[in-house]
N, C-alpha and C positions, 0 to 999 in steps of 0.2 A: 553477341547475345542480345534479345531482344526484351524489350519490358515484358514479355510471359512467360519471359523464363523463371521470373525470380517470383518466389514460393517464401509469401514474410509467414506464413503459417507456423505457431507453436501449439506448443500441450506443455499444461502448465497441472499437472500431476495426475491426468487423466479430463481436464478441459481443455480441446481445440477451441483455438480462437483465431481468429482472420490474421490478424497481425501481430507483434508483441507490445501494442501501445494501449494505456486505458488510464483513466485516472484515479488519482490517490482519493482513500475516501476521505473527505472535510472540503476537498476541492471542485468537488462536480454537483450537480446538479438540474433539476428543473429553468428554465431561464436560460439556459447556454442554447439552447435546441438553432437560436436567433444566429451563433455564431459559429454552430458546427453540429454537423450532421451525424449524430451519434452513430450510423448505421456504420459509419466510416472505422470505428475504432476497435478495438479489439473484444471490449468488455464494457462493459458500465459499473462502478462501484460507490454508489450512493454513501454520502455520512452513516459511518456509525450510528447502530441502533442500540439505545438502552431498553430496559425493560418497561419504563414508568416514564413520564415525559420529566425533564428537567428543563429547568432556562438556562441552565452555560454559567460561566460565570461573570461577575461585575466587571466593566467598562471602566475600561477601556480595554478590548481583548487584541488588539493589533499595534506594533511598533514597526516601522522600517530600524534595520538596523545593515552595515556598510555588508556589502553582496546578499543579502537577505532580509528577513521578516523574523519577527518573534509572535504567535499567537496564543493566546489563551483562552480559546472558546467556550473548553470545559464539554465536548457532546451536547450542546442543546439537541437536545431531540426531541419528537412528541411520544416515542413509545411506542412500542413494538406491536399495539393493535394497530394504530393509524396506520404502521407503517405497512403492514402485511395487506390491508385494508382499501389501501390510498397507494403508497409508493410502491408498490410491487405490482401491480394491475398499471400503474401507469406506465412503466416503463416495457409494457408488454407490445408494445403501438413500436416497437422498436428492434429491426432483426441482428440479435446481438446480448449475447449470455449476460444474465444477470447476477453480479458477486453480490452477495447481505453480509457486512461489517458487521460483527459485534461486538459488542462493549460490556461488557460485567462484572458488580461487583462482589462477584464472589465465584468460586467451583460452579456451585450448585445453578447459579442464575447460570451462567452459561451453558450448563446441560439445559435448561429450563428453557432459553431463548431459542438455543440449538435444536432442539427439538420442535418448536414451532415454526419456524422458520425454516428446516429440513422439509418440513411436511408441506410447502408449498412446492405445487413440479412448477411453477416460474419461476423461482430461483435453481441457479444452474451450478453454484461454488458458494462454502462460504468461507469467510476472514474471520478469525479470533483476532480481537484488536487486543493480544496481553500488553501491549504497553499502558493502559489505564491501572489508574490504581485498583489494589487485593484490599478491600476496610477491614478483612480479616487478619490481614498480615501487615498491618502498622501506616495503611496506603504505602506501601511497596508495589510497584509496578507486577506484575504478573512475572514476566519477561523475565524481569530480577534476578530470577531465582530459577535454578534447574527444577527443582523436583515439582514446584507446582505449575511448570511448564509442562513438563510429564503430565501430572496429575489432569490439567486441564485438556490439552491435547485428548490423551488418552480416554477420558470420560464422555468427551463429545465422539469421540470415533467409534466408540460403542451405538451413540444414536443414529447415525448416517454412513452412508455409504456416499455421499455426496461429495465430489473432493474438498478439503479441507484446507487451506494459505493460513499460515500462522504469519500474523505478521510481527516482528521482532522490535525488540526496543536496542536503540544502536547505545544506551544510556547501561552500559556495562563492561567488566574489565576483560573480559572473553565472553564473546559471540559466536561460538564456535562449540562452545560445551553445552551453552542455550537451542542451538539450533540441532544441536546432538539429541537435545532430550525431547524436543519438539517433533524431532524422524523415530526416535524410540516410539513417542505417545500414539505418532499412526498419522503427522503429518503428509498429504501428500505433495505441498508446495511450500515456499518460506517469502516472506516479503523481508526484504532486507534494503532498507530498516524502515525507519520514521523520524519524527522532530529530535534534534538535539536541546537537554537542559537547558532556558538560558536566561538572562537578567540583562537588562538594561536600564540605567537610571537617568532621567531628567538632572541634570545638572543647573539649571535657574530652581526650579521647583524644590528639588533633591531627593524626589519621590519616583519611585520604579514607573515603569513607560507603559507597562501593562497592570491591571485591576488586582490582579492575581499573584504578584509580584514575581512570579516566575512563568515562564512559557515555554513552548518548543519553537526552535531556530528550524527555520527553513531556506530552500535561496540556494543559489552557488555555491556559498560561503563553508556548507555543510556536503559539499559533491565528493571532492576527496577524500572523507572520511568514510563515507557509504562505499567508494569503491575499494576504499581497502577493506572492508567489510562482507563485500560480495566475496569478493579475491580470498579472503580467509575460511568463511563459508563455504567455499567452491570445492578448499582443501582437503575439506572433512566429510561435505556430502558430493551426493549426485541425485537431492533432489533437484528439481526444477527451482529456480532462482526469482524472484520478481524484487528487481532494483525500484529503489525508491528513497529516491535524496537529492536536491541540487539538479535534477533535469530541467534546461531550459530550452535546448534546442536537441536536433538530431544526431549532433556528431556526441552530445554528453550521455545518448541512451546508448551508442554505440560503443565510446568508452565502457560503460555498464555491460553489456553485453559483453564486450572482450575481458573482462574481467570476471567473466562467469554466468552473467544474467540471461536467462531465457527468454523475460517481457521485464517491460518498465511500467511504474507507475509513474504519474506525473501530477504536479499540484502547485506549488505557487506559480511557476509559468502560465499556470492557466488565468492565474489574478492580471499578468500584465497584457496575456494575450488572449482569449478567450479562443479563438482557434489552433491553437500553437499545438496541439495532439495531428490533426492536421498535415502538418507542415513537416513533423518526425516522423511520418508514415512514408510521406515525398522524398524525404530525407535519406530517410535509410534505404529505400529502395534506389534512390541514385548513387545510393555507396555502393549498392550490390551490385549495382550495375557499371560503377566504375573498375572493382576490383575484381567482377567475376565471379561474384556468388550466388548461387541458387538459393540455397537454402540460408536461414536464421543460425542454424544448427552447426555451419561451418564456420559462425563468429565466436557461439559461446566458448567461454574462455581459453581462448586461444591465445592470449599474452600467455599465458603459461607455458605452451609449446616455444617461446619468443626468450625465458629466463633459462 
């Protein structure tokens, strides 16, 4: 078999995309262009967009913590004029679907953001980030909770025919009844998952390591928990799958993939390597080229034919 045989091409709920590699939002951006040639990758999925600009929250928003990171950024964003404005025309210079992250606090803003953000044809997908907090539901994660997973879902899929990634919060006791209500509401891909809960405290100081006292865990640390994740999700759908958790090289996107995933996102790898999306493209195609596969489609979860 030669390198044209193998075909990394997915569809991730009705987007083709080159290959199943792209990164997580909070971790890409403007600035990388120096260290890797976007054209290369599957997608582009810029930081979540709020409605209104925010600053994030107080500093100290990053901790190393042992095989991982703890952040708490908080969505600094400028707001969904700039961004529609400014970040979405710029990434136009670039041949390679544009996802737009959302973030809202509430039902209603998400139809609201959904709706402006549909209505541009350079965006090509969008992301419901429900793992952010509901202020109308106690800051309970979106995710949280089936029915206004439903609810959310469902109300934007009224606005667009555009495919839709809901991306999950892995910060619940079943993931599986969540991504149930997200395929109800007219999801047509699932990002599974995102940051894990987490705390770390200064021990001289005796004060938490991040501003915010609490953050989401990133890293390695968090890879086996997203793949049982995937794996469980797998069990109960047949949407298209986008892993995301603990990817640092190409055999951890491929684990993901055998465990169900269709494409991966990628994000703190990119902090220590700025090309490392890259190098999982190389990656995974010298697996398929080791083991004789053409297609992506012959990995997805395939440990399960292996149980």
């Amino acid at each position: 078999m030669t390198k044209t045989d193998v075909n990394l091409a997915v569809d991730i709920g009705g987007l083709t995309i080159s290959n199943p590699i792209m990164p997580a939002s909070g971790a890409f951006g403007k600035g990388m262009e120096e260290f890797l040639d976007f054209n290369l990758i599957g997608a582009v999925v810029p930081k979540s967009i709020t409605k209104y600009p925010q600053k994030g929250n107080k500093n100290p928003r990053a901790c190393e913590t042992f095989g991982g990171m703890i952040n708490s950024i908080g969505i600094q964003s400028d707001g969904i004029d700039k961004y529609l404005n400014h970040t979405v025309p710029y990434y136009q210079q670039y041949d390679v679907p544009l996802i737009s992250s959302i973030s809202a606090e509430s039902v209603e803003e998400f139809e609201e953001m959904s709706e402006m953000i549909a209505g541009s044809p350079d965006v090509a997908a969008l992301e419901l980030n429900i793992s952010c907090p509901n202020l109308e539901n106690n800051g309970e994660a979106f995710g949280m909770d089936e029915d206004i997973t439903y609810e959310v879902v469902h109300k934007v899929r009224q606005i667009t025919d555009k495919p839709i990634l809901v991306k999950l919060t892995p910060n619940v006791t079943n993931i599986q009844k969540i991504a149930l209500a997200a395929e109800r509401g007219g999801a047509d891909s699932l990002v599974v998952a995102n940051t894990l809960l987490a705390m770390a405290i200064d021990i001289h100081s005796q004060q938490p390591k991040v501003g915010n006292v609490m953050g989401g865990l990133s890293g390695p640390a968090i890879k086996p928990v997203i793949v049982r994740q995937i794996f469980q999700v797998r069990e109960v759908s047949n949407l298209p799958i986008i892993g995301c958790g603990g990817i640092m090289n190409a055999d951890d996107a491929i684990e993901m993939i055998l465990a169900g995933a269709t494409a991966v996102q990628v994000g703190t790898a990119s902090f220590v390597n700025p090309s490392v999306m890259k190098d999982m493209i190389e990656g995974i195609r010298a697996y398929m080229e080791q083991y004789q596969y053409q297609t992506i489609y012959e990995l997805v979860g395939k440990t399960m034919d292996r149980i």
